[in-house]
ROVOBA-867868 format. One record per residue (C-alpha): x, y, z; residue in one letter; residue number from 1. Coordinates in steps of 0.2 Angstrom, whole numbers. Each point is the difference from the previous one (the first is absolute). Layout:
<pts>
+-------+-------+-------+-----+-----+
!    xx !    yy !    zz ! res !   n !
+-------+-------+-------+-----+-----+
!     X !     Y !     Z !   A ! NUM !
...
+-------+-------+-------+-----+-----+
</pts>
This chain:
<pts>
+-------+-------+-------+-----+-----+
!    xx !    yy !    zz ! res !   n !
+-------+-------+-------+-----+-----+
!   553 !   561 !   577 !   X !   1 !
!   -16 !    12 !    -4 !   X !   2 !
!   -12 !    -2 !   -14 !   X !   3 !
!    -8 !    11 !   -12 !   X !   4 !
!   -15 !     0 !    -9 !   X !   5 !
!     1 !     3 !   -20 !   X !   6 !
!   -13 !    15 !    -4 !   X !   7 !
!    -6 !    -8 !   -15 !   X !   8 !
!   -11 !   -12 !     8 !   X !   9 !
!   -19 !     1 !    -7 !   X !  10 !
!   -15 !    -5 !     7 !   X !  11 !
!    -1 !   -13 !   -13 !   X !  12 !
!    14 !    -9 !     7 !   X !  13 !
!    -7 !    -7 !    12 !   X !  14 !
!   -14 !    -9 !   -12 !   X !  15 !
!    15 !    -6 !   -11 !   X !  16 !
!     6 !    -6 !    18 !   X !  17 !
!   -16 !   -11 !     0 !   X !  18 !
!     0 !    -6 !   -18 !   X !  19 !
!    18 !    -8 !     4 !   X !  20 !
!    -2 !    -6 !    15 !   X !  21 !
!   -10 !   -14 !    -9 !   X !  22 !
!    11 !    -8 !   -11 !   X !  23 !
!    13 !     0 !    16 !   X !  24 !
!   -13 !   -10 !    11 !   X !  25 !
!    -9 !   -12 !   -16 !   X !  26 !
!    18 !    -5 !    -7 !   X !  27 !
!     6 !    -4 !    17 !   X !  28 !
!   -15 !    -8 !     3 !   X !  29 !
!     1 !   -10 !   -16 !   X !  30 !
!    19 !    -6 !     4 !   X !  31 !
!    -8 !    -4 !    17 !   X !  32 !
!   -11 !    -9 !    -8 !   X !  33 !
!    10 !    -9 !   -12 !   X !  34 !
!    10 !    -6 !    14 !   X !  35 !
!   -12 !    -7 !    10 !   X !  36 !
!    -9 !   -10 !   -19 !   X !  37 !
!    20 !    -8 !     1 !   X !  38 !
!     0 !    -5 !    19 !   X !  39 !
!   -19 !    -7 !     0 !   X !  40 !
!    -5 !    -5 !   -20 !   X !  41 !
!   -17 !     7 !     4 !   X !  42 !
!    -5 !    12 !   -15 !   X !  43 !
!   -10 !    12 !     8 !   X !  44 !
!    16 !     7 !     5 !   X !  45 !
!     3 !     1 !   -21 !   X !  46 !
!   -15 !     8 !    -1 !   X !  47 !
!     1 !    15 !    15 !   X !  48 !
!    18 !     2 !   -10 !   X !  49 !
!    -7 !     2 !   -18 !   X !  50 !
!   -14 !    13 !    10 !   X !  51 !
!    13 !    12 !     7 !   X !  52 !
!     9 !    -1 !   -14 !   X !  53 !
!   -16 !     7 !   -10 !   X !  54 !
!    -3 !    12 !    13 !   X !  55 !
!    17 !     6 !     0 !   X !  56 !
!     0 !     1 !   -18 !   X !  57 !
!   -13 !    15 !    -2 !   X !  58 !
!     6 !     8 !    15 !   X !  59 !
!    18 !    -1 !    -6 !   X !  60 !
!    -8 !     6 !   -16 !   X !  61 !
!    -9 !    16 !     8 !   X !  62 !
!    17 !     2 !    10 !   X !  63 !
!    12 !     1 !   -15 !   X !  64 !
!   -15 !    10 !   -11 !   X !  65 !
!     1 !    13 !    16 !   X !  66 !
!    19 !     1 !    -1 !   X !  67 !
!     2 !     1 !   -20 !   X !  68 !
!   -10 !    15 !     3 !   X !  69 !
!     8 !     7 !    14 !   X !  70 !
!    18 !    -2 !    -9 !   X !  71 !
!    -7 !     8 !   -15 !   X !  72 !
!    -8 !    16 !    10 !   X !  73 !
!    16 !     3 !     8 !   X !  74 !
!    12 !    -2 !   -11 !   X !  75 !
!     7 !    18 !     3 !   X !  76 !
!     5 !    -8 !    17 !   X !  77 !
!    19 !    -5 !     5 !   X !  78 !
!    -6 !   -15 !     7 !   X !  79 !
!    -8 !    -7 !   -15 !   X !  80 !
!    11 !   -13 !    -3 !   X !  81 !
!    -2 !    -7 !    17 !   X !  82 !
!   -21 !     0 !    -5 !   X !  83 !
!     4 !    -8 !   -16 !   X !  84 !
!    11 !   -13 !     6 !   X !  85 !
!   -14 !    -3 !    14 !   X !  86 !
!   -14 !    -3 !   -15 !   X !  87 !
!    13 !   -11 !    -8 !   X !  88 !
!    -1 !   -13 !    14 !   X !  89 !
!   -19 !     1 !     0 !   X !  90 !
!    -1 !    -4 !   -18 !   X !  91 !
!    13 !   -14 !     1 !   X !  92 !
!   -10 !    -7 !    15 !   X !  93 !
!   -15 !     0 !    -9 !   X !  94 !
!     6 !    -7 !   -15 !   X !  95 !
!     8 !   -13 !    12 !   X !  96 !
!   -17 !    -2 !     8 !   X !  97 !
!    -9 !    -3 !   -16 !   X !  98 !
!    13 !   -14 !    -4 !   X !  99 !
!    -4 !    -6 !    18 !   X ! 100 !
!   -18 !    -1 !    -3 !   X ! 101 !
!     1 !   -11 !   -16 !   X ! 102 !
!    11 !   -11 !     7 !   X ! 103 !
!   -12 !    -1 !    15 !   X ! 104 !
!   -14 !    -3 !   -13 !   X ! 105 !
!     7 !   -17 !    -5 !   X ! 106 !
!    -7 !   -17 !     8 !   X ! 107 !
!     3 !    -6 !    18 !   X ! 108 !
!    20 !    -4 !     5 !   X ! 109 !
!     7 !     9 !   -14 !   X ! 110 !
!   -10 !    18 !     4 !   X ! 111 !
!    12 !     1 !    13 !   X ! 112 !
!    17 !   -12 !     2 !   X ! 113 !
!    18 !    10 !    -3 !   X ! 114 !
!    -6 !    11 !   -12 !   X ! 115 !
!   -14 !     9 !     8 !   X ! 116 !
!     7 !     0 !    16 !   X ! 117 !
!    15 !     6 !    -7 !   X ! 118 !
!   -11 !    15 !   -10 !   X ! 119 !
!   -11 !     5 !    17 !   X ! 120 !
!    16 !     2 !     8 !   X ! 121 !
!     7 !    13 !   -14 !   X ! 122 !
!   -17 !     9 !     0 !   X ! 123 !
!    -1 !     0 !    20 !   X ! 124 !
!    18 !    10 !     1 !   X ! 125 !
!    -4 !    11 !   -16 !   X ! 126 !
!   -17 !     6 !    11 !   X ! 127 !
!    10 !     5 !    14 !   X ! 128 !
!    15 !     7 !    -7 !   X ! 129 !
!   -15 !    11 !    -8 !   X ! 130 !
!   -10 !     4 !    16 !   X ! 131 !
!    19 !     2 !    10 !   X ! 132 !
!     3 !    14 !   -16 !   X ! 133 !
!   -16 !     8 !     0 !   X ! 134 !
!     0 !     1 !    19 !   X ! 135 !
!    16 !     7 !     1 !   X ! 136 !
!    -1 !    12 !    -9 !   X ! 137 !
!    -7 !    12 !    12 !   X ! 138 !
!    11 !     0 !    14 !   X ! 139 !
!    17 !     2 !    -1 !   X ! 140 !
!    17 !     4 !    11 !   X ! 141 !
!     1 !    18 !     3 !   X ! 142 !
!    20 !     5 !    -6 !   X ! 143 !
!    -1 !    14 !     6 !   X ! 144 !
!     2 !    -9 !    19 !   X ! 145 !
+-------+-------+-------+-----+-----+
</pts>
């Protein structure tokens, strides 16, 4: 099966590319993180969770920022509802990622347990499913072979 190559990629993409790849590895890194504060109890682990999920946070914000404006400039497009199901997902990560961050807030055991665990995993899938959208986008298979 042969690819091609969409003729709407911009240069910009590629620093859009970049913005969103943070959120992917800091989320990840948080559940990581989140997993290894319930094997070991040692709450630096909390802590390195509560940092990715700040960094993630204002990259994530910078990511969805980027793609709101890019769905509203091409608007005219026919996949526009493909972009705006993309910003979708990174506004319902963010807004999961918030949650996440206040629940990490709270004191010691409880910054973590089910609950946060449960919420870093949700925010971990929601930044991939956005990087696998926005990275596929590009390529597709060719029909015509």
């Amino acid at each position: 099966m042969s690819y091609t190559s969409y003729d709407h990629r911009s240069p910009f993409d590629a620093l859009h590319g970049i913005l969103l790849s943070f959120p992917v590895a800091l989320f990840t890194s948080a559940l990581a993180s989140d997993v290894a504060y319930l094997q070991t109890a040692e709450i630096q682990w909390s802590n390195f969770a509560s940092w990715a999920i700040a960094g993630a946070l204002v990259f994530g914000g910078l990511a969805a920022a980027w793609a709101l404006a890019d769905w509203i400039v091409k608007l005219d497009r026919p996949d526009s509802g493909r972009r705006l199901s993309y910003v979708a997902v990174l506004a319902v990560m963010w807004i999961i990622g918030l949650v996440n961050a206040f629940h990490h807030a709270r004191d010691a055991w409880s910054s973590v347990g089910a609950t946060g665990l449960v919420l870093s995993v949700v925010t971990s899938l929601l930044a991939l499913a956005a990087g696998w959208m926005f990275f596929s986008q590009f390529t597709r298979p060719d029909p015509s072979r």
